[in-house]
C-alpha positions, 0 to 999 in steps of 0.5 A: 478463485481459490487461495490456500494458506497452511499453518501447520498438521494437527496432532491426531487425538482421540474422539470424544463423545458428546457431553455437555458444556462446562456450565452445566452441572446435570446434563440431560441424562444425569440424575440429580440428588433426590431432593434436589430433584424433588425441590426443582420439580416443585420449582418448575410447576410453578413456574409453568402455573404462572401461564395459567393466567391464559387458562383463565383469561380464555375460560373468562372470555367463554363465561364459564360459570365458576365450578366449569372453569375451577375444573378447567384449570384443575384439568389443564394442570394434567393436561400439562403434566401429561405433555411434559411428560411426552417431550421428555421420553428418550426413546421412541418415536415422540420426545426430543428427550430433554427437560423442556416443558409445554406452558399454555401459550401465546400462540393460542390465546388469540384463536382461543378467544376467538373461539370462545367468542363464537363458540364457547370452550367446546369449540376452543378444545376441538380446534385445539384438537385439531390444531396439534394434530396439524402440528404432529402431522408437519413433524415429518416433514421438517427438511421441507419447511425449511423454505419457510425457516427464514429469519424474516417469516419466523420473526414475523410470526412472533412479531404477529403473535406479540402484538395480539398478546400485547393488544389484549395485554394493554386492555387490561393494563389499563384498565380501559373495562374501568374508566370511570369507576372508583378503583380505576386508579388502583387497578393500574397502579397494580399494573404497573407494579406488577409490569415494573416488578418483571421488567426491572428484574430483567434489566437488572437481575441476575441469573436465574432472576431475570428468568423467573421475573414473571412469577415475581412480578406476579407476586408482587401484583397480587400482593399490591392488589390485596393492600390495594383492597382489588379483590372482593369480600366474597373472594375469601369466603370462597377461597375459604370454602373450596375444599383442599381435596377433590376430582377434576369434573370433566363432565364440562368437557365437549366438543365443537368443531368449526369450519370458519376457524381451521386457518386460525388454528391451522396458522396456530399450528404451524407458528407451534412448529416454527417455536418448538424447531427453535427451543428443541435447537437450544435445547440440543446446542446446551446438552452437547459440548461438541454440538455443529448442528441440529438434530432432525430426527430429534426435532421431528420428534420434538415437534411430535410431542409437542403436537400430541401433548398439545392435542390431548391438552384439548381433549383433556378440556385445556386450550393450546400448549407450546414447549416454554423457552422460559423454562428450558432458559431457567434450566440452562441457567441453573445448570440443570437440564436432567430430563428426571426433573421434568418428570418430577414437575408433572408429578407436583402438576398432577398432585396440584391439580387435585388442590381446587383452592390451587386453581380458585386462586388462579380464577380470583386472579386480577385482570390488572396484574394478568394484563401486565403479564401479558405485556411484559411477555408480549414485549420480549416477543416483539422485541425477539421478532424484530431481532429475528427479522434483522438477523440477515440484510433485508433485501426488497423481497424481505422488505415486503414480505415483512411490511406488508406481512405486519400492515395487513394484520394491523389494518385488520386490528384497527378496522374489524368491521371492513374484514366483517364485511368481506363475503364469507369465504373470504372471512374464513382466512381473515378472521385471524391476524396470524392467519392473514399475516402468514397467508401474505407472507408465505404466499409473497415468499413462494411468489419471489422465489418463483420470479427470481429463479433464473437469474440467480442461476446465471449470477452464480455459475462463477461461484459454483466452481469455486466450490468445486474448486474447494472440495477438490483442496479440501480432499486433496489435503485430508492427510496433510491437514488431518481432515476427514469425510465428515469434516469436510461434508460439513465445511462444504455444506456450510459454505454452501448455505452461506452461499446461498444466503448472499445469493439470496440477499442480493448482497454480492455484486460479483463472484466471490472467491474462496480461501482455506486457512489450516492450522494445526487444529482448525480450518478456516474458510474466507469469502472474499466478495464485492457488496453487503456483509453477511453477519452469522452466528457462531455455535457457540455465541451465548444467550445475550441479554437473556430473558424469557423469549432468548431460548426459541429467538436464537435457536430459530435464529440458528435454524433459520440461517442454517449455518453452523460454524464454531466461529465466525466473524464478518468485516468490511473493508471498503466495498469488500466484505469477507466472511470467515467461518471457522471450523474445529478439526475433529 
């Protein structure tokens, strides 16, 4: 069935080019004044150093000796610099363009220490080699994944990676290497300063504060340790005695490549892909007033840089780098998404890398307060995956792609010595919590879509000539409502996927029908059925609650519902729930 209402003709106007929203200041093409330039270059780096504290962690776990892991971090600076540089170009076939800067991830920290358990940092820079590689080749192939962009497999890899993060997190935290020795007490009451620091800066900050929480927290950590007496005498002697200028050595940088470790790198490679599809989404969203969707060749070459910078980050002797929804939330925040000052941040990242007391500093760093941060990040990503994962009605086939998709990584977290012991192919996909959660998640989602094919065809025979019915209306009054080809393409598409997502959701237990609503400079198009309702996010819902994690979470949550209306709302009345999106009639 289809109804239609009009209220009235849209005044013809003239077409506007793409600029950005009202709250920021210097869009992606802008150039800023020079010291402003300069100082939130500074301020960037810095930032971006705070992830550092996974360079060491995994340079700690591969018992570097000191000047191999000072050179380390000193080579992961440029390494950073370089990848920043990549996402940022505007022409080309590699960079999305915008000002969103790669930090040295979450997603790689597990396999990193993996590798470096087996293999030493050798392994860990060949596997990261090899991991944005695997990334660079999917770029390509984007509208394929798509089977996979679902809320429920994206959040759960986030779920997945959080509580590998957090697991080591809470090891640190509390202290359980120090039970027992006279500074146990202090070293978690700096955890838990530098943990409360972070978290009450996001609860209670404001603007850009509640996004630089984890620098601050890091401060304040740092800063309890010293009164606390955490570090050692000799750490000053050392500091004291590390020249201010020197050459990164690279001579400690060589190549293991591991066969038993592909499909953790291999599942490290793909959650990249699914992050940087979200952030570059953002990214799109906040440098475009007029924004309706996403971009995929800008994505692909999004994804592109990202696997390339991630891939000469290895090569250059540093672990795996992801684009950061941290920084590009600060951008937003601040008003500032010039692509000039992610060239400026690589340019301080470079000039760091050359101050070796800059990365002792780092390496002296305490467990204590590392381990809070990772919790705290580990937190937000637990609590974003969650969000992601009930971004749509569970249906039985997300119920058990998600529960068993988290419960067999768990199973392996608390009886390791039960996967030790399967025959060793076998091994090779277990070995890795995301691995065994990707490979059970997708492998039921292939298997679902197989079994349920035919009878979704047979339930929706009705609806789909309600959406040839709608066309026909729509092309029928492209005058009288002051449509175009475009407008129209994009109302049928969208209702299209919202389609499918009720089809797909099992919410609708019969055909739906479909009402078209003109105004003088919007259409409005309902979706009256019988069952569940459907709740989408409009274009232009802001960042709620933002915090470190809120740029990949919503921005996933975009491309994972692929459905783009410049508003929407859901309501449910009875048994009947009706959906409307709403579009501008450009």
């Amino acid at each position: 069935m289809l109804a239609t209402r009009t209220g009235g003709l849209r005044a013809r106007g003239a077409v506007h080019l793409p600029k950005p929203p009202a709250n920021i200041d210097f869009g992606v093409d802008d150039r800023p004044p020079t010291l402003q330039v300069v100082l939130l270059g500074i301020q960037y780096a810095f930032l971006l150093s705070v992830y550092l504290v996974i360079v060491v962690i995994i340079v700690r776990a591969a018992k570097a000796d000191p000047a191999m892991a000072r050179s380390a971090v000193s080579m992961a600076m440029i390494a950073a610099a370089i990848a920043t540089v990549l996402q940022a170009l505007p022409r080309g076939p590699v960079g999305s363009g915008y000002m969103a800067p790669p930090v040295y991830s979450a997603i790689y920290l597990g396999p990193s220490i993996l590798a470096a358990q087996t293999g030493g940092l050798p392994a860990v820079f060949a596997m990261t080699v090899f991991a944005g590689l695997v990334e660079a080749l999917l770029s390509p192939f984007l509208h394929r994944l798509r089977i996979i962009m679902q809320p429920t497999i994206s959040g759960l890899t986030i779920c997945v990676i959080a509580l590998q993060l957090g697991v080591v997190g809470m090891q640190q935290t509390l202290a359980v290497h120090d039970v027992g020795t006279p500074a146990f007490p202090e070293h978690v009451a700096v955890s838990v300063i530098t943990l409360g620091t972070a978290i009450g800066l996001t609860i209670w900050g404001k603007g850009v504060w509640k996004l630089v929480c984890s620098l601050l927290g890091m401060i304040a950590g740092v800063t309890a340790a010293l009164i606390a007496g955490l570090f050692p005498p000799e750490t000053f002697a050392q500091l004291a005695a590390t020249p201010w200028f020197a050459l990164p050595d690279p001579r400690y940088i060589s190549f293991r490549f591991d066969i038993a470790l592909l499909p953790t790198f291999l599942a490290a490679g793909l959650a990249a892909t699914l992050r940087t599809i979200g952030v570059v989404t953002t990214c799109q969203k906040a440098n475009d007033a007029s924004w309706t969707r996403p971009d995929f060749n800008n994505l692909r070459k999004g994804v592109l840089a990202d696997g390339l910078g991630c891939a000469v980050g290895g090569a250059l002797g540093a672990p795996g780098m992801n684009i950061a929804p941290s920084l590009v939330g600060v951008s937003i925040a601040t008003g500032v998404t010039s692509r000039v000052i992610a060239y400026a941040c690589a340019t301080v990242l470079v000039i760091l890398a050359f101050v070796p007391k800059i990365a002792d500093a780092f390496l002296q760093l305490p467990m204590s307060v590392a381990g809070a941060l990772l919790v705290f990040t580990a937190s937000i990503m637990l609590a974003s995956g969650l969000q992601l994962m009930i971004s749509r009605v569970l249906d039985l086939r997300s119920t058990f792609i998600i529960g068993l998709g988290l419960l067999v990584p768990l199973t392996r977290m608390v009886s390791p010595d039960f996967f030790a012991q399967l025959p060793s192919w076998v091994r090779i996909f277990a070995d890795s919590d995301l691995a065994v959660s990707l490979i059970v998640a997708i492998g039921l989602l292939l298997i679902f879509r197989i079994a349920s094919r035919k009878t979704e065809v047979i339930l929706w025979k009705k609806s789909d000539e309600a959406l040839t019915s709608l066309r026909a209306t729509l092309e029928k009054n492209t005058k009288a409502w002051g449509l175009n080809k475009a407008t129209i393409d994009r109302v049928m598409t969208n209702v299209e996927q919202a389609i499918l997502l009720l089809k797909e959701g099992r919410l609708l237990k019969e055909p739906l029908a479909i009402e078209a609503i003109a105004s003088q400079e919007s259409l409005d198009i309902e979706l009256h059925y019988t069952g569940l309702p459907l709740f989408i996010n409009d274009i232009n819902t802001p960042l709620s609650e933002a915090n470190e994690e809120s740029p990949a979470a919503m921005g996933m949550q975009h491309m994972s519902l692929g459905v783009f209306p410049d508003r929407s709302s859901t309501t449910a009345r009875g048994s009947e729930s009706i959906v409307r999106l709403g579009f501008d009639i450009v």
